[in-house]
LOTOR-816951 format. One record per atom (N, C-alpha, C): x, y, z; atom name; residue number from 1. Coordinates in nm, 2 decimals. Layout:
// residues N
+--------+--------+--------+----+-----+
!      u !      v !      w !  a !   k !
+--------+--------+--------+----+-----+
!      X !      Y !      Z ! CA ! NUM !
...
+--------+--------+--------+----+-----+
END
This chain:
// residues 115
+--------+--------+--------+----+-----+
!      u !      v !      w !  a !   k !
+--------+--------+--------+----+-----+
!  -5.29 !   3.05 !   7.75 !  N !   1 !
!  -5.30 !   2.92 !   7.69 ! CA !   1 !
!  -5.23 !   2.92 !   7.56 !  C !   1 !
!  -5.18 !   2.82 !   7.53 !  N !   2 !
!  -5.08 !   2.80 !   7.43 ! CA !   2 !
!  -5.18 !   2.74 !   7.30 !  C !   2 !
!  -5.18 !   2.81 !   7.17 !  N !   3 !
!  -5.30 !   2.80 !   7.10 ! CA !   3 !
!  -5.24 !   2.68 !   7.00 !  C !   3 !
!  -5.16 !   2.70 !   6.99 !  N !   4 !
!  -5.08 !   2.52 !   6.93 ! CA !   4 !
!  -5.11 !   2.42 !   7.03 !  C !   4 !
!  -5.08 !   2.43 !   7.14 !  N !   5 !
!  -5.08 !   2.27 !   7.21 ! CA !   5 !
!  -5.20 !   2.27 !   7.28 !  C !   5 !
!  -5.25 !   2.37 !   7.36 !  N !   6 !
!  -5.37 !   2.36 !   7.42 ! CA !   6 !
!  -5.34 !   2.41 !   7.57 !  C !   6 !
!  -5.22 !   2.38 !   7.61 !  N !   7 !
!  -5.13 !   2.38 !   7.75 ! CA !   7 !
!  -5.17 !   2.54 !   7.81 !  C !   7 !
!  -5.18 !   2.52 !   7.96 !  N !   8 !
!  -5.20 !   2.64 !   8.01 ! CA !   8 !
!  -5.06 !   2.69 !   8.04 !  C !   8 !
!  -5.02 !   2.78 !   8.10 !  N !   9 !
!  -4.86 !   2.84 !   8.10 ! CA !   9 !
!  -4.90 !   2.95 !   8.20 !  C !   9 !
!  -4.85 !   2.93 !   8.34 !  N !  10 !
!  -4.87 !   3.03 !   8.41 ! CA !  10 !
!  -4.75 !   3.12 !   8.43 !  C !  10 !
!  -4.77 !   3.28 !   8.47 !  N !  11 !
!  -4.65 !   3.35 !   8.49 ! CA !  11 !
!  -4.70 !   3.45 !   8.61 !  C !  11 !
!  -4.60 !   3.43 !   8.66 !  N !  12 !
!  -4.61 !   3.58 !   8.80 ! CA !  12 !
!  -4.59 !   3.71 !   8.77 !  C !  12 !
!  -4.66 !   3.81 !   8.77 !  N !  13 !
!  -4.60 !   3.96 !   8.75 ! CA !  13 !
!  -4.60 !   4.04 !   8.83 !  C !  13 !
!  -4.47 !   4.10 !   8.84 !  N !  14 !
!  -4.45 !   4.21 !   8.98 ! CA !  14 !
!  -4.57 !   4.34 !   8.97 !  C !  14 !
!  -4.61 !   4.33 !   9.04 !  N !  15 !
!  -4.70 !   4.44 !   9.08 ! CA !  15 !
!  -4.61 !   4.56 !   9.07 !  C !  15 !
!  -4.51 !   4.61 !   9.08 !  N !  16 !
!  -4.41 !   4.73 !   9.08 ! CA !  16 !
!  -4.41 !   4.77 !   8.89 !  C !  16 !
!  -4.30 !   4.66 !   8.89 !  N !  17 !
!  -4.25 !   4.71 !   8.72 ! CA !  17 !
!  -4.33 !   4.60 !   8.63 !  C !  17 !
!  -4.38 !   4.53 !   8.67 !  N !  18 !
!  -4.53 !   4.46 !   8.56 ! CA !  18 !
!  -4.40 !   4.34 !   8.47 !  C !  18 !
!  -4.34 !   4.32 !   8.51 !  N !  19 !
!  -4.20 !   4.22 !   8.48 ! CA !  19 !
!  -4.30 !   4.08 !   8.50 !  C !  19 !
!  -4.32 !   4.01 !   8.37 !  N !  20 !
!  -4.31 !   3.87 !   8.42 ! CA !  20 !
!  -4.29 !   3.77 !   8.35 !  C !  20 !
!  -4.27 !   3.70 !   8.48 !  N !  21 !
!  -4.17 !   3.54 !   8.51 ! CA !  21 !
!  -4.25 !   3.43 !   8.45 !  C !  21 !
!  -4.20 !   3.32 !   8.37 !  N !  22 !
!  -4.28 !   3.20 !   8.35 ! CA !  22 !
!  -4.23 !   3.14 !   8.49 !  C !  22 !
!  -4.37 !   3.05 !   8.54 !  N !  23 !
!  -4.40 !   2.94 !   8.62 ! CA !  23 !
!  -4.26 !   2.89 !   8.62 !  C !  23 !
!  -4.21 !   2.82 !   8.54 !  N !  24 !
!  -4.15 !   2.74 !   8.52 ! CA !  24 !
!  -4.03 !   2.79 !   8.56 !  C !  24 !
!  -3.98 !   2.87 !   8.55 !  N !  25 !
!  -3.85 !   2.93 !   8.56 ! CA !  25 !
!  -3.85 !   2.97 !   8.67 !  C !  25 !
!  -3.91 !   2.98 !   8.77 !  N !  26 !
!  -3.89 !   3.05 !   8.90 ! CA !  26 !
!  -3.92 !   2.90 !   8.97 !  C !  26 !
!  -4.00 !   2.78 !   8.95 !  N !  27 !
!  -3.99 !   2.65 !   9.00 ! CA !  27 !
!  -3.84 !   2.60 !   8.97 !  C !  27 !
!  -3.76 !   2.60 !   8.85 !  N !  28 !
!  -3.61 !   2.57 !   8.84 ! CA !  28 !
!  -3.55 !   2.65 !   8.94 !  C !  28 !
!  -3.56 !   2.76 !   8.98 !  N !  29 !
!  -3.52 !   2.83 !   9.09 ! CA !  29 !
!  -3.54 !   2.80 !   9.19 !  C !  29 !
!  -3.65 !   2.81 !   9.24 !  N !  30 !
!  -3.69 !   2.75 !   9.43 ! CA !  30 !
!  -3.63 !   2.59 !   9.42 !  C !  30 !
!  -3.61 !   2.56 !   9.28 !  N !  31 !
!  -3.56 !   2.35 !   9.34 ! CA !  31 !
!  -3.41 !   2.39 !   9.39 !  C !  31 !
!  -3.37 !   2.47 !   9.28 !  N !  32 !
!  -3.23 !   2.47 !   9.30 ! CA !  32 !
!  -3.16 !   2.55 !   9.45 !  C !  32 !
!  -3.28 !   2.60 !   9.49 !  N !  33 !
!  -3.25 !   2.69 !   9.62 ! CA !  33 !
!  -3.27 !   2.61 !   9.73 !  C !  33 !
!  -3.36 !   2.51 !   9.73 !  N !  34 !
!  -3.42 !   2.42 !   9.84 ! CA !  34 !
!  -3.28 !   2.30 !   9.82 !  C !  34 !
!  -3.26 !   2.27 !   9.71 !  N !  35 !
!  -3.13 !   2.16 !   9.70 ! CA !  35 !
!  -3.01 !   2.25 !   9.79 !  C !  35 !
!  -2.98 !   2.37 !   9.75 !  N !  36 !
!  -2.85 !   2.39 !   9.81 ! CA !  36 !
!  -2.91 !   2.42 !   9.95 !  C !  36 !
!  -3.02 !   2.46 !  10.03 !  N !  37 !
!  -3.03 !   2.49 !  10.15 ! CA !  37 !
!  -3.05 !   2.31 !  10.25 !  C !  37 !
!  -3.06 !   2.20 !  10.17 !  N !  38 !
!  -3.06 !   2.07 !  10.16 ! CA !  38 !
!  -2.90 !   2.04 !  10.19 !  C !  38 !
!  -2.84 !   2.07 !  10.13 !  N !  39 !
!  -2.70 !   2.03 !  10.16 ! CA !  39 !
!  -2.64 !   2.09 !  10.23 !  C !  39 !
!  -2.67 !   2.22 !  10.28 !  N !  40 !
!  -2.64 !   2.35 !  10.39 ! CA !  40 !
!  -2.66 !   2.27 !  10.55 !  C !  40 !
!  -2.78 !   2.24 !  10.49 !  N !  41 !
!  -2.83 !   2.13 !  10.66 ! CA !  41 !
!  -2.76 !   2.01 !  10.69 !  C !  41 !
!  -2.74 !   1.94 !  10.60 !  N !  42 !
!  -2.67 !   1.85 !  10.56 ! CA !  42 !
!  -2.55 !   1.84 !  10.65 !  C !  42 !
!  -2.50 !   1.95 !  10.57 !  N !  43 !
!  -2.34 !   1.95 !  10.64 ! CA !  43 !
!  -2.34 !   2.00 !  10.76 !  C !  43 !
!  -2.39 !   2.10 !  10.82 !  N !  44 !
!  -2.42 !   2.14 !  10.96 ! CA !  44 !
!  -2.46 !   2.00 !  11.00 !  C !  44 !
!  -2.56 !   1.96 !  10.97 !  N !  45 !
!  -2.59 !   1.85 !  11.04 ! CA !  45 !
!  -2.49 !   1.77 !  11.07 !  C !  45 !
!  -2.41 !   1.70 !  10.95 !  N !  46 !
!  -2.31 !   1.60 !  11.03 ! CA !  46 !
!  -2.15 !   1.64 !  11.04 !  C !  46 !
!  -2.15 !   1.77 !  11.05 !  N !  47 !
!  -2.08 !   1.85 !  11.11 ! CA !  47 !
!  -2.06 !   1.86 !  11.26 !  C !  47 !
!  -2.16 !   1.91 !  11.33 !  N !  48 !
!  -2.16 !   1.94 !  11.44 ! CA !  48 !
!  -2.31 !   1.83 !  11.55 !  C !  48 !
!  -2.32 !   1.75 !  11.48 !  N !  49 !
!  -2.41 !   1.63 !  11.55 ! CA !  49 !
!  -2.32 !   1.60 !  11.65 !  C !  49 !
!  -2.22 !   1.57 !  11.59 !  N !  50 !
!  -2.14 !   1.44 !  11.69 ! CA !  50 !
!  -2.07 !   1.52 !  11.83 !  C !  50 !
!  -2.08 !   1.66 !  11.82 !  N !  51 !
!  -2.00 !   1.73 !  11.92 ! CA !  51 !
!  -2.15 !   1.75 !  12.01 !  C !  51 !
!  -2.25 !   1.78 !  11.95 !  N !  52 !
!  -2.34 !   1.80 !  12.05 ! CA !  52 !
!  -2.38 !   1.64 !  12.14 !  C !  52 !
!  -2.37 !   1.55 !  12.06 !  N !  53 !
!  -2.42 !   1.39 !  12.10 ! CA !  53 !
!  -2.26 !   1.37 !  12.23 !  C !  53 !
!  -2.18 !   1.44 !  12.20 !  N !  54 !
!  -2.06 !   1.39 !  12.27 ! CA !  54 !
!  -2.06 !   1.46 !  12.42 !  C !  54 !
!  -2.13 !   1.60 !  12.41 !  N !  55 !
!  -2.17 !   1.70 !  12.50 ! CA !  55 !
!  -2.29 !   1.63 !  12.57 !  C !  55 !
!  -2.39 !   1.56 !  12.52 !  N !  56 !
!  -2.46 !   1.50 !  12.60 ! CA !  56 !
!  -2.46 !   1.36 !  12.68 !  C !  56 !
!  -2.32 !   1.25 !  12.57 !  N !  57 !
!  -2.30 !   1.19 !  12.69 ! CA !  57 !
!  -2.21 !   1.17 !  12.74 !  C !  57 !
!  -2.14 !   1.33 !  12.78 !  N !  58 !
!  -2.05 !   1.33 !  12.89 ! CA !  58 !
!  -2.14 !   1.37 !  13.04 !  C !  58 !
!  -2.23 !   1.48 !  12.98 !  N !  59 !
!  -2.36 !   1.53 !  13.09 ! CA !  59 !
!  -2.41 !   1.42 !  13.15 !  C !  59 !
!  -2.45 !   1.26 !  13.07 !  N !  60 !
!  -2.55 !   1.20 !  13.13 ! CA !  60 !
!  -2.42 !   1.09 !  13.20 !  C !  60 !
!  -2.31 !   1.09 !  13.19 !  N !  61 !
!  -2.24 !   1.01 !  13.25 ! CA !  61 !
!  -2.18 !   1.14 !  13.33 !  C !  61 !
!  -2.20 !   1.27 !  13.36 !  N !  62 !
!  -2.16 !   1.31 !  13.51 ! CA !  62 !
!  -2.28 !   1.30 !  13.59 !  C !  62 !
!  -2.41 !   1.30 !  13.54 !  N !  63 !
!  -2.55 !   1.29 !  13.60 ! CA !  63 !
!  -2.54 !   1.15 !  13.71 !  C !  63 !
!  -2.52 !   1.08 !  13.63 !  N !  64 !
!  -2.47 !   0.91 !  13.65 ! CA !  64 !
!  -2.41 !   0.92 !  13.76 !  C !  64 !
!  -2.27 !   0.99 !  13.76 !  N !  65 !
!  -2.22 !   0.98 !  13.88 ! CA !  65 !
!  -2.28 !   1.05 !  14.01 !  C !  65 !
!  -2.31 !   1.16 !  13.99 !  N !  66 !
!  -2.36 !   1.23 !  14.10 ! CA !  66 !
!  -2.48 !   1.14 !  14.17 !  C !  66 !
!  -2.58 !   1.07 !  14.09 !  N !  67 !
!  -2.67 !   1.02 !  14.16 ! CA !  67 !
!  -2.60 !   0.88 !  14.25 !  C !  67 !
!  -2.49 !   0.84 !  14.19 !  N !  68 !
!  -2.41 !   0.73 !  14.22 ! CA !  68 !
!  -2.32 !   0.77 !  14.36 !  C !  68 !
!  -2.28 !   0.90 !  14.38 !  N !  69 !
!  -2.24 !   0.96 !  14.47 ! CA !  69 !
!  -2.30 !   0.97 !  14.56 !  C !  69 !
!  -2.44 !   1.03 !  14.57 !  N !  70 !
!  -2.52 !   1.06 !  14.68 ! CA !  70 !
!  -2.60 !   0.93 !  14.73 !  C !  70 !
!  -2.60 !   0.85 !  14.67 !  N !  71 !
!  -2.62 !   0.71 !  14.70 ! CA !  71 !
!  -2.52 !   0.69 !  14.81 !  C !  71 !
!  -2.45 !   0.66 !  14.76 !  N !  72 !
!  -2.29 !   0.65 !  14.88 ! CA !  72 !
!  -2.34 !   0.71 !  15.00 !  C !  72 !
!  -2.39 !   0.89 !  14.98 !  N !  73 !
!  -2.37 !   0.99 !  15.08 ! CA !  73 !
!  -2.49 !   0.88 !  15.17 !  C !  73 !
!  -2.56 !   0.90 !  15.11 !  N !  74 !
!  -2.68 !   0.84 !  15.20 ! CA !  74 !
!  -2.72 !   0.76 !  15.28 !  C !  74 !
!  -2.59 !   0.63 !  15.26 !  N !  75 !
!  -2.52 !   0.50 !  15.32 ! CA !  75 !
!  -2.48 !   0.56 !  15.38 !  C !  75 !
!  -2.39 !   0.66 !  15.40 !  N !  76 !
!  -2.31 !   0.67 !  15.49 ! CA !  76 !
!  -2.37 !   0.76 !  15.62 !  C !  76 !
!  -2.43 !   0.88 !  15.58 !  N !  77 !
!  -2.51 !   0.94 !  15.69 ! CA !  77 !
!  -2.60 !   0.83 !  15.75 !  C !  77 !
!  -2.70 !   0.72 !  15.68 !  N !  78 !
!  -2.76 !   0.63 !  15.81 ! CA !  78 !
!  -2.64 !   0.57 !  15.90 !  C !  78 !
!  -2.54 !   0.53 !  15.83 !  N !  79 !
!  -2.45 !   0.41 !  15.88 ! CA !  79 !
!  -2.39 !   0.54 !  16.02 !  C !  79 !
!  -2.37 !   0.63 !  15.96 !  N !  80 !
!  -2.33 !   0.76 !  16.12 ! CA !  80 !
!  -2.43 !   0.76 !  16.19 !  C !  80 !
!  -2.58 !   0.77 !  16.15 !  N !  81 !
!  -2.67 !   0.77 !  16.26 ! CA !  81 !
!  -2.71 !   0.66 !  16.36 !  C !  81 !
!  -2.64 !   0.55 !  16.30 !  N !  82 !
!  -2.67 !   0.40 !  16.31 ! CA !  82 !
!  -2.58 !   0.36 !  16.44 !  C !  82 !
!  -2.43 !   0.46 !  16.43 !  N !  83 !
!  -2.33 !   0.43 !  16.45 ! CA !  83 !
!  -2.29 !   0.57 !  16.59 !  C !  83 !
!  -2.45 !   0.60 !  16.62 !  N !  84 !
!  -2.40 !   0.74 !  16.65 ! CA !  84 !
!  -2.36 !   0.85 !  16.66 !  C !  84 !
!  -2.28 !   0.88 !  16.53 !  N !  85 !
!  -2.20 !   1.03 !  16.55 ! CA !  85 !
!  -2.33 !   1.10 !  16.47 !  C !  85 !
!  -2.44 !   1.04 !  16.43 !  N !  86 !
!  -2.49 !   1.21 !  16.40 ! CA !  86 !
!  -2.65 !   1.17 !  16.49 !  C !  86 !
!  -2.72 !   1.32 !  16.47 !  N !  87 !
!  -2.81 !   1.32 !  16.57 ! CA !  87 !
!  -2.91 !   1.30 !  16.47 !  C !  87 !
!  -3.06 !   1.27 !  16.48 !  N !  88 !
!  -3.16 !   1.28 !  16.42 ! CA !  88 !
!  -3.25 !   1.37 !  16.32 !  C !  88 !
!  -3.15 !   1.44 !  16.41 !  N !  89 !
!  -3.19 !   1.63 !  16.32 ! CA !  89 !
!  -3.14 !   1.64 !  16.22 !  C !  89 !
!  -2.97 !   1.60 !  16.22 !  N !  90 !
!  -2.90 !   1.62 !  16.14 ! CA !  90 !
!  -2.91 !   1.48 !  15.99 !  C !  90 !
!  -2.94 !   1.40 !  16.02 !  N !  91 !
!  -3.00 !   1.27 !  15.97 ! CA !  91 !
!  -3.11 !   1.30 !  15.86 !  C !  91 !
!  -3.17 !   1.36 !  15.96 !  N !  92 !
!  -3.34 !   1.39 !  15.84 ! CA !  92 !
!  -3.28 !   1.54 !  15.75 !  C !  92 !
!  -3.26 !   1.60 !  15.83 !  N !  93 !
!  -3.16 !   1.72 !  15.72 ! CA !  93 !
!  -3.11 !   1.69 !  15.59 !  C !  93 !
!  -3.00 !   1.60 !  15.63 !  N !  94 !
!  -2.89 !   1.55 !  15.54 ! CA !  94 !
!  -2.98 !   1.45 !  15.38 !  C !  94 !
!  -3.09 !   1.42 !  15.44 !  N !  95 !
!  -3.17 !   1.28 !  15.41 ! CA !  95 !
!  -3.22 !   1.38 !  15.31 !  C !  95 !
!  -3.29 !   1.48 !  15.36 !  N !  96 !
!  -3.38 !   1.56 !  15.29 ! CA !  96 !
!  -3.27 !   1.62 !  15.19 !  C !  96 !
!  -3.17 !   1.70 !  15.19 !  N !  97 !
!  -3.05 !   1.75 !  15.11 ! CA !  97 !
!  -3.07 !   1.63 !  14.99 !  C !  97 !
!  -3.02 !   1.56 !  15.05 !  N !  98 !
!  -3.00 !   1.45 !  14.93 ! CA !  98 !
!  -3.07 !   1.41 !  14.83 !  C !  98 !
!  -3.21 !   1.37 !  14.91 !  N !  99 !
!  -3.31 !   1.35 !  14.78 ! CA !  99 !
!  -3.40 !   1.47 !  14.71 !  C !  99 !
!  -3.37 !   1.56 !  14.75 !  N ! 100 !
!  -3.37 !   1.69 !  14.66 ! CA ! 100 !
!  -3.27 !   1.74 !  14.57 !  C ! 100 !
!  -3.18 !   1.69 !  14.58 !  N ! 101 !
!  -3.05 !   1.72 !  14.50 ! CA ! 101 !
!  -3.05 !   1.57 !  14.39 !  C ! 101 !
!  -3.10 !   1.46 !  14.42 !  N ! 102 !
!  -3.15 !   1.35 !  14.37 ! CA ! 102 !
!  -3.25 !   1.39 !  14.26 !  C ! 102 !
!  -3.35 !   1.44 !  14.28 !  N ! 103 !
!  -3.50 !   1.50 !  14.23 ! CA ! 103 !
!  -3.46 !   1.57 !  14.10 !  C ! 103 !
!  -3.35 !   1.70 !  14.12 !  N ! 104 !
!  -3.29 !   1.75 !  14.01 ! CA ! 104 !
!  -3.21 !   1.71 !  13.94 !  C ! 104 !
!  -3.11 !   1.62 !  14.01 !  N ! 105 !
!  -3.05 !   1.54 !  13.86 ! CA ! 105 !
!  -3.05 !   1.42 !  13.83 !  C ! 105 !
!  -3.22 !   1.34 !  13.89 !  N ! 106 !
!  -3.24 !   1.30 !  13.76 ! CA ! 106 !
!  -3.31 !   1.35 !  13.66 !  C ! 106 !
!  -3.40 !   1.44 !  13.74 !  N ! 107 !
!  -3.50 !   1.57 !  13.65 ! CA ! 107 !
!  -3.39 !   1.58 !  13.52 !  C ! 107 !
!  -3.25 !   1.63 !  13.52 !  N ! 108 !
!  -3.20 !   1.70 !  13.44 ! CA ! 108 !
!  -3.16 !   1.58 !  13.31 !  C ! 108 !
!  -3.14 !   1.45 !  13.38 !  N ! 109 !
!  -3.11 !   1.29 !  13.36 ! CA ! 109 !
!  -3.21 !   1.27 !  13.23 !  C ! 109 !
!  -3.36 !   1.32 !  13.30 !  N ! 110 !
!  -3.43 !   1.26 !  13.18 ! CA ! 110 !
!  -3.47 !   1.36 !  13.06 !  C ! 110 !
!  -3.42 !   1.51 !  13.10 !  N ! 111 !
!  -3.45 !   1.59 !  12.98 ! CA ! 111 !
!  -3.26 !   1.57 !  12.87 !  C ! 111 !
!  -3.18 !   1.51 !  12.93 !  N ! 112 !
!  -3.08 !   1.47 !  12.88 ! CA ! 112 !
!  -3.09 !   1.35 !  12.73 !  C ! 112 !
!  -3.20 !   1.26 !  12.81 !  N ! 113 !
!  -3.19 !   1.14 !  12.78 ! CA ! 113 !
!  -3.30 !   1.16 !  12.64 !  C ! 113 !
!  -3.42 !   1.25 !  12.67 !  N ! 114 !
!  -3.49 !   1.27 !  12.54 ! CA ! 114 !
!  -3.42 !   1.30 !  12.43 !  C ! 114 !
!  -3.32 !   1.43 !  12.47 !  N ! 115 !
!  -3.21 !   1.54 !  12.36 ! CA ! 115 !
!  -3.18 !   1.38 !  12.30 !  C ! 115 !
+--------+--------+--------+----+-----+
END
Protein backbone atom coordinates (compact mmCIF):
# COMPACT_ATOMS: atom_id res chain seq x y z
CA UNK A 1 0.00 0.00 0.00
CA UNK A 2 1.23 3.27 -1.02
CA UNK A 3 1.58 5.33 2.36
CA UNK A 4 1.09 8.81 0.45
CA UNK A 5 -1.99 7.92 -1.52
CA UNK A 6 -3.55 5.07 0.22
CA UNK A 7 -3.57 2.98 -3.20
CA UNK A 8 -2.97 -0.72 -3.13
CA UNK A 9 -0.23 -1.75 -5.87
CA UNK A 10 0.03 -5.28 -6.60
CA UNK A 11 3.12 -7.18 -8.00
CA UNK A 12 3.87 -10.78 -9.11
CA UNK A 13 7.05 -12.55 -7.95
CA UNK A 14 8.78 -15.41 -9.62
CA UNK A 15 9.07 -18.08 -7.29
CA UNK A 16 12.72 -19.01 -8.98
CA UNK A 17 14.68 -15.67 -8.73
CA UNK A 18 12.15 -13.74 -6.34
CA UNK A 19 12.09 -10.92 -9.39
CA UNK A 20 9.13 -8.74 -9.13
CA UNK A 21 6.82 -7.19 -11.65
CA UNK A 22 4.37 -4.33 -10.95
CA UNK A 23 0.64 -5.28 -11.83
CA UNK A 24 0.64 -2.74 -14.02
CA UNK A 25 3.39 -3.44 -16.29
CA UNK A 26 2.70 -6.87 -17.15
CA UNK A 27 -1.20 -5.62 -17.84
CA UNK A 28 0.56 -2.98 -20.56
CA UNK A 29 2.03 -6.18 -21.76
CA UNK A 30 -0.83 -8.86 -22.08
CA UNK A 31 -2.99 -5.61 -23.86
CA UNK A 32 -0.26 -5.19 -26.17
CA UNK A 33 0.01 -8.93 -26.86
CA UNK A 34 -3.81 -9.55 -27.10
CA UNK A 35 -3.86 -6.36 -29.66
CA UNK A 36 -1.18 -7.83 -31.93
CA UNK A 37 -2.75 -11.50 -31.69
CA UNK A 38 -6.13 -9.30 -32.60
CA UNK A 39 -4.76 -8.14 -35.78
CA UNK A 40 -2.91 -11.70 -36.44
CA UNK A 41 -6.70 -12.95 -36.62
CA UNK A 42 -7.71 -10.20 -38.27
CA UNK A 43 -5.69 -10.64 -41.17
CA UNK A 44 -5.88 -14.46 -41.44
CA UNK A 45 -9.26 -13.87 -41.19
CA UNK A 46 -9.88 -11.65 -44.21
CA UNK A 47 -7.20 -13.15 -45.84
CA UNK A 48 -8.21 -16.45 -46.45
CA UNK A 49 -12.27 -16.18 -45.61
CA UNK A 50 -13.00 -15.59 -49.08
CA UNK A 51 -11.05 -18.68 -50.47
CA UNK A 52 -12.64 -20.95 -48.08
CA UNK A 53 -16.39 -19.21 -48.73
CA UNK A 54 -15.37 -19.68 -52.54
CA UNK A 55 -14.49 -23.50 -51.77
CA UNK A 56 -17.75 -23.86 -50.29
CA UNK A 57 -19.88 -22.46 -52.94
CA UNK A 58 -18.40 -24.20 -55.56
CA UNK A 59 -19.11 -27.69 -53.34
CA UNK A 60 -22.78 -26.53 -52.79
CA UNK A 61 -23.24 -25.74 -56.50
CA UNK A 62 -21.60 -29.26 -57.53
CA UNK A 63 -23.99 -30.84 -54.74
CA UNK A 64 -26.78 -28.81 -56.65
CA UNK A 65 -26.00 -30.49 -59.66
CA UNK A 66 -25.60 -33.93 -58.78
CA UNK A 67 -28.94 -34.01 -57.02
CA UNK A 68 -30.22 -32.21 -60.24
CA UNK A 69 -28.67 -35.05 -62.19
CA UNK A 70 -30.04 -37.93 -60.46
CA UNK A 71 -33.34 -36.41 -60.66
CA UNK A 72 -33.06 -36.68 -64.48
CA UNK A 73 -31.54 -40.37 -63.77
CA UNK A 74 -34.65 -41.18 -62.13
CA UNK A 75 -37.01 -39.86 -64.98
CA UNK A 76 -35.45 -41.57 -67.06
CA UNK A 77 -35.14 -45.24 -65.49
CA UNK A 78 -39.15 -45.04 -64.79
CA UNK A 79 -39.68 -43.57 -68.36
CA UNK A 80 -37.45 -47.17 -69.56
CA UNK A 81 -39.54 -49.21 -67.20
CA UNK A 82 -42.61 -47.45 -68.45
CA UNK A 83 -41.39 -47.94 -71.88
CA UNK A 84 -40.06 -51.43 -71.40
CA UNK A 85 -36.49 -51.77 -71.79
CA UNK A 86 -35.83 -52.30 -68.24
CA UNK A 87 -37.15 -55.08 -65.97
CA UNK A 88 -38.52 -54.52 -62.46
CA UNK A 89 -35.54 -55.76 -60.76
CA UNK A 90 -33.49 -53.56 -62.47
CA UNK A 91 -36.02 -50.47 -61.81
CA UNK A 92 -36.15 -50.92 -57.93
CA UNK A 93 -32.22 -51.49 -58.01
CA UNK A 94 -31.59 -48.40 -59.96
CA UNK A 95 -34.39 -46.53 -57.68
CA UNK A 96 -32.71 -47.69 -54.58
CA UNK A 97 -28.90 -46.52 -56.07
CA UNK A 98 -30.37 -43.27 -56.52
CA UNK A 99 -31.94 -42.29 -53.48
CA UNK A 100 -29.08 -43.36 -51.53
CA UNK A 101 -26.69 -41.47 -53.43
CA UNK A 102 -29.45 -38.70 -53.01
CA UNK A 103 -29.39 -39.29 -48.97
CA UNK A 104 -25.62 -38.45 -49.04
CA UNK A 105 -25.45 -35.44 -51.00
CA UNK A 106 -27.79 -33.74 -49.59
CA UNK A 107 -26.52 -35.09 -46.13
CA UNK A 108 -23.20 -33.41 -47.42
CA UNK A 109 -25.62 -30.28 -48.84
CA UNK A 110 -26.63 -29.44 -45.38
CA UNK A 111 -23.34 -29.78 -43.46
CA UNK A 112 -22.12 -27.43 -46.43
CA UNK A 113 -24.77 -24.99 -45.95
CA UNK A 114 -24.23 -24.61 -41.99
CA UNK A 115 -20.01 -24.03 -42.82
Amino acid sequence: MDAHTGKKHCYYQCSNCKTRISEKKIEKQMVNFLDDMLDFFLLIDNTYKPYIYKDTDNEIKKCNKIIEELNIKEKRIKKAFVDGVVEEIELKDELDFIKNQKIVTIEKLKNLEIK
